[in-house]
Each structure stands twice: as structure tokens, then as C-alpha cells.
C-alpha positions in Angstrom: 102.5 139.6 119.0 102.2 139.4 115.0 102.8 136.9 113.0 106.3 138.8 111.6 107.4 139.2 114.8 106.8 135.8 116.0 109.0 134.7 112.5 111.4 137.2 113.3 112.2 135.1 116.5 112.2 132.1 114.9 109.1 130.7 117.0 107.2 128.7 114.6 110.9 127.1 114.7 111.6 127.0 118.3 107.2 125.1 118.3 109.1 122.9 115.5 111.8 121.9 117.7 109.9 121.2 121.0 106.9 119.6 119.5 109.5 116.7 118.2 110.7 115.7 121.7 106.6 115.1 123.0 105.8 111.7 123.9 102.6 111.3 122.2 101.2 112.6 118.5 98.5 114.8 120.6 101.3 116.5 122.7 103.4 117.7 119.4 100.2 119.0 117.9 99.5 121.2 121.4 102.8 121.8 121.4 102.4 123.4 117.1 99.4 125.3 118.5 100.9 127.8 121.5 101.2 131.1 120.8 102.2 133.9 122.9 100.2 134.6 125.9 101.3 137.5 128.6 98.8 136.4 131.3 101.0 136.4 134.5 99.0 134.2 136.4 98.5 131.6 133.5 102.6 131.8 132.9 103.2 131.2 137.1 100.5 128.5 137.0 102.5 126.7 134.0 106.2 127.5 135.5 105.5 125.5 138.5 103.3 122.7 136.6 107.2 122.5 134.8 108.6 122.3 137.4 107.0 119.9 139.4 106.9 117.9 136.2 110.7 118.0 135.9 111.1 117.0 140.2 109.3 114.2 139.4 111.3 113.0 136.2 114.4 113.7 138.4 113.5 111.7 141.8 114.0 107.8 142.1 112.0 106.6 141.1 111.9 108.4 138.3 108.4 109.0 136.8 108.0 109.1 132.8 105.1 109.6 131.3 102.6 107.0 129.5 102.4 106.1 125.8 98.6 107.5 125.0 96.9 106.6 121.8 95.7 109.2 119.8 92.0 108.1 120.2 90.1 111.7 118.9 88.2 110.5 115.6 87.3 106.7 117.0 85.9 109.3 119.9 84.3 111.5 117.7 82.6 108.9 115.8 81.4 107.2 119.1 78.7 110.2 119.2 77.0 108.7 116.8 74.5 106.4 118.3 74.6 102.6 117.0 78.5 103.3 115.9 81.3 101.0 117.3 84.8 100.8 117.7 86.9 98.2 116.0 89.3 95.6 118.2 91.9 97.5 117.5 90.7 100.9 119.0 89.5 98.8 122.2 92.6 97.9 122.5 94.1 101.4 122.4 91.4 102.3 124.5 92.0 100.1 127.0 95.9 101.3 126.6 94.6 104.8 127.5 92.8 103.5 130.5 96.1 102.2 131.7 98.2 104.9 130.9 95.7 107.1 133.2 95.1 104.7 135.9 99.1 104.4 136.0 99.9 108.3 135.6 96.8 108.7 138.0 99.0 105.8 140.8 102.3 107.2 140.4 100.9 111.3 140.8 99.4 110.3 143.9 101.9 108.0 145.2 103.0 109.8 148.6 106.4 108.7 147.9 106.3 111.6 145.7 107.6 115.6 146.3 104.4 116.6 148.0 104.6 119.7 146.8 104.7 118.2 143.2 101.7 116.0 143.8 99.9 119.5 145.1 100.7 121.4 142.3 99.2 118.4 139.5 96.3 117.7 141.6 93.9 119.3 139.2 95.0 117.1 136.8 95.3 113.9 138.5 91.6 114.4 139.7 90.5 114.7 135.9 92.3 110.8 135.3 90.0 108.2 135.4 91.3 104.7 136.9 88.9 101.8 135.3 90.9 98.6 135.9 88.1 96.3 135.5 87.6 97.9 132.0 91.0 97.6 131.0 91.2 93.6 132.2 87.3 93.2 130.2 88.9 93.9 127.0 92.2 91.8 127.7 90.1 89.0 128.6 88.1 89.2 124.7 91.2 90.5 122.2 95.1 89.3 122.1 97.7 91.9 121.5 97.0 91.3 117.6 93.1 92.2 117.6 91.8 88.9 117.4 89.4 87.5 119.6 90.6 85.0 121.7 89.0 81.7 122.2 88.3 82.3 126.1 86.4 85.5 125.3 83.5 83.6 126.6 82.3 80.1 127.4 80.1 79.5 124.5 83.2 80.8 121.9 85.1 78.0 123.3 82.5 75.3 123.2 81.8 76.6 119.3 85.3 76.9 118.4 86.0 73.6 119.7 83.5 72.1 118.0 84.9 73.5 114.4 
């Protein structure tokens, strides 16, 4: 479909409209990028992926999905060899860890529509659960970025001593 045809209908709007109730900054910005696509396979394939997304936001309990920092330049720049992250991006990495590990517990969780669970399976396989990595960087920053003074023995015996 053009791009006159798609303003006709108002779509760049209609993008506009669903891209504001996503729960993260990536999912709006997927959401701005759709276009069009006739594929009948790829539109069954993403009917029932809706709709086993909407069972599960309907069933006690209900499943909603996890805040996810936007982590794509502090990723990017991790390619570079001898680069590091900041306490701050460990710490939304370590958020993203647990918003995967807990998207990756309650898609599984045979409490839920097995037929849902079925149809998100190749998506749930791709999340990766790491909860020793999350606790590792609990245990060295606080909620604020700083590094707390049980990071490690010899911190405490040196911050003591100040």
C-alpha cells in the first residue's frame, strides 16, 4: 500500500494511537514502525499470539507484562572491547534480567491456558533466566547507583577504616 493510501486511512494515526498505550519505550517504537503486510500465515501467526496474549491478561491471575529498560546503545557500546557499563545501566540490566526471568516463570507456569503457553513458546524459549546475575549486582549497587559498603569484604574493612 502507498504512503497516500496509508494517510488516507489515517494509519500513521491509528501507529500514533497504539504505540501510546505500549508498556515500554522499545514497544511504541515497534509499534511507529509496522506497516502493512498481507502475508496470511504471518497475520494467523500474530492473531493467535493476540490472543493468547489477551487469555492470559484476562485469567486470575492475571499476567501483565514487565517494565524493560531500554538497554540498546549501553548494548551497542558493549561491542567495543575494554568498554563498560556504568552502575546505573547494571542496574537496568539486571532489571531486564528479571523482567525475563519473571515473564519467562509466569509463561510457563502450568497454571496457565495451555494453549496460550503453546502458542508463546517460541518466545519464552528465547528469555533468558540468570538469577544469580541479577542477585551479583544487588549485592554491589543500592537502588541509587552507589556501591554499597558490603560489595565485598575488603570495601568494608577500607571503608571502615575511613
Amino acid at each position: 500500500m502507498n504512503s497516500h493510501a496509508l494517510a488516507v486511512l489515517e494509519f500513521p494515526r491509528v501507529l500514533a494511537l497504539v504505540a501510546e498505550r505500549a508498556t515500554s519505550s522499545l514497544g511504541a517504537e515497534r509499534v511507529r514502525a509496522l506497516r502493512p503486510r498481507t502475508d496470511r500465515a504471518w497475520l494467523d501467526t500474530e492473531h493467535e499470539r493476540v490472543a493468547a496474549v489477551r487469555s492470559l491478561r484476562a485469567t486470575e491471575p492475571a499476567w501483565h507484562p514487565e517494565l524493560r529498560p531500554d538497554l540498546s546503545q549501553p548494548l551497542v557500546r558493549l561491542r567495543v572491547v575494554g568498554s563498560t557499563w556504568t552502575a546505573a545501566e547494571l542496574l537496568d540490566g539486571a532489571q531486564l534480567l528479571r523482567a525475563s526471568r519473571l515473564t519467562r516463570e509466569a509463561l510457563t507456569d502450568a497454571r496457565r491456558a495451555a494453549v496460550a503457553r503453546a502458542v508463546l513458546a517460541p518466545f519464552t524459549e528465547r528469555l533468558v533466566s540468570a538469577r544469580p546475575v541479577e542477585d551479583a549486582i544487588a549485592r554491589v549497587f543500592d537502588d541509587d547507583g552507589q556501591v554499597r559498603d558490603d560489595a565485598s569484604p575488603e570495601l568494608k574493612r577500607v571503608r571502615r577504616e575511613l
